[in-house]
C-alpha positions as CSV (number, residue, x, y, z in Angstrom):
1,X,13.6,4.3,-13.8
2,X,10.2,3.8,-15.2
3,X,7.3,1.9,-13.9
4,X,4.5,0.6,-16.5
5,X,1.5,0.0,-13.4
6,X,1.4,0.5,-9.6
7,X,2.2,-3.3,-9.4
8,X,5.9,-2.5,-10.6
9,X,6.4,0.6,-8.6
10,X,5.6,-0.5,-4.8
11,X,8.5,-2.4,-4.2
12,X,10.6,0.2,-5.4
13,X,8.6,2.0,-3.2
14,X,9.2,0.0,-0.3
15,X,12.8,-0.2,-1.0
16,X,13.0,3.6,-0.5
17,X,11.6,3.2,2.8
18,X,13.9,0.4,4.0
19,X,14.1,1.7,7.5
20,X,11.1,1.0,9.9
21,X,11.6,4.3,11.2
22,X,11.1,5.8,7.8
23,X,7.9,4.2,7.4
24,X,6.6,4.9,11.0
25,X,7.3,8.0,10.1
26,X,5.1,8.1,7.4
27,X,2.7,6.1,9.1
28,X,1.9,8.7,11.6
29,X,2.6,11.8,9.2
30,X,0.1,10.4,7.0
31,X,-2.2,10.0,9.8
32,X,-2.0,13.4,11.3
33,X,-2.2,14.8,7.9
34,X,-5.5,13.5,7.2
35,X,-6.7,14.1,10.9
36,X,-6.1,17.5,10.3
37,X,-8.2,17.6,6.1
38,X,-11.3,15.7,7.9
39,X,-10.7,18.2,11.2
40,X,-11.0,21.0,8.2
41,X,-13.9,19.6,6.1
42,X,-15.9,18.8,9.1
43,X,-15.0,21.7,12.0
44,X,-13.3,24.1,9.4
45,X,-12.0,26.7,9.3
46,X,-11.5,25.5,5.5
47,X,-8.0,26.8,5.1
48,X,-7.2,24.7,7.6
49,X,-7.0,21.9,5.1
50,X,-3.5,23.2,3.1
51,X,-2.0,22.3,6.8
52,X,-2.8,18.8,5.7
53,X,-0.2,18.0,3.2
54,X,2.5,20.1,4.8
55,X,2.1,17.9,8.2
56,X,2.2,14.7,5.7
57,X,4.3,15.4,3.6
58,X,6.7,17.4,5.8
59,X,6.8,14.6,8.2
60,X,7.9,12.1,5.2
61,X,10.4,14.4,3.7
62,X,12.2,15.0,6.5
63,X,12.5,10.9,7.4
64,X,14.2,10.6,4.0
65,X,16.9,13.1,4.9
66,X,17.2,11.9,8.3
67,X,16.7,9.1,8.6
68,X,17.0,7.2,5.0
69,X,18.9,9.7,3.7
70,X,18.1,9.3,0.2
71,X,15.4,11.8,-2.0
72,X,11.7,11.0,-1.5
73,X,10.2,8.8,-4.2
74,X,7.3,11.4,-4.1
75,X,9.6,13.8,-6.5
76,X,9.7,11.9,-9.3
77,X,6.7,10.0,-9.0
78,X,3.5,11.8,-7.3
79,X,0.3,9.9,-8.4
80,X,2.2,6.5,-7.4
81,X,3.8,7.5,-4.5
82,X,0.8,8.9,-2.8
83,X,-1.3,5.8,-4.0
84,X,1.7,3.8,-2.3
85,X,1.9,5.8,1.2
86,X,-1.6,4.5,1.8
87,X,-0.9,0.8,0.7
88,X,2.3,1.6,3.1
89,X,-0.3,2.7,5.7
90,X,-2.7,-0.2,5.2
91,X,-0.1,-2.7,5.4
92,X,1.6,-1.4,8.9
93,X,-2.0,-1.2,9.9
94,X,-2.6,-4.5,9.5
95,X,0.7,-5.8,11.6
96,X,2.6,-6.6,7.9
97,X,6.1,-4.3,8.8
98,X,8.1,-7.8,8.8
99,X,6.8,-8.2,5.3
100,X,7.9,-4.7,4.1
101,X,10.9,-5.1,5.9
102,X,11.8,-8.4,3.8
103,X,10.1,-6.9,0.7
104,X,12.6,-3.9,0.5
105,X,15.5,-5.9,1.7
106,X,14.8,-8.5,-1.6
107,X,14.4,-5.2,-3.6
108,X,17.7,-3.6,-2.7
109,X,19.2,-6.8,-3.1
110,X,18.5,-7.8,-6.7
111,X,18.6,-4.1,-7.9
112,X,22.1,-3.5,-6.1
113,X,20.7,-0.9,-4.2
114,X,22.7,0.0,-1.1
C-alpha cells in the first residue's frame, strides 16, 4: 500500500490499532516514553534518553503481537506512523476512543480487512 499525505494514511493507521487495548497501549507507551526523553534532557544522565524509544516503541510492538496480532504499521511506514501515534495520543486524550473505534471499524470494513 501507498499513501500520497498523512490525510490518507491515518485511517489505515487506525485500522491497525482496531483494538482499544492496542491503543491504550500505545497511549501509555508513548507517554512513559517521552517522560523518560524530557526526565533525560532535563535531569540527565543524557544516555538516559535511548531508553525513550525502547519503552515506546517496545510497549507498541509488543500490543501488536499480543494483542492485535498483526505487524506494526511503524515497519513500513516510520515518518507517518510516529506522526500518527501522537494524533492517536491527542485523540484518546481528548475522550475521542469511540471515534477511533468507529473509524477503524469503517476502515476494515470497506478495505476487507479482517
Amino acid at each position: 500500500m501507498t499513501f500520497d499525505s498523512f490525510e490518507e494514511f491515518y485511517p489505515y493507521y487506525i485500522s491497525q490499532h482496531s483494538r482499544r487495548g492496542t491503543r491504550m497501549v500505545h497511549f501509555f507507551g508513548t507517554l512513559a516514553g517521552a517522560g523518560i526523553a524530557v526526565n533525560a534532557v532535563v535531569r540527565g544522565p543524557r544516555r538516559s534518553l535511548l531508553l525513550a524509544p525502547v519503552v515506546g516503541y517496545g510497549a507498541a510492538w509488543l500490543s501488536h503481537f499480543l494483542i492485535e496480532k498483526n505487524k506494526p504499521a511503524s515497519w513500513g511506514y516510520t515518518l507517518y506512523s510516529f506522526q500518527g501515534d501522537w494524533k492517536m495520543l491527542s485523540d484518546i486524550a481528548r475522550g475521542r476512543d469511540a471515534q477511533l473505534q468507529q473509524l477503524a471499524d469503517e476502515y476494515k470494513a470497506s478495505h476487507d480487512i479482517a
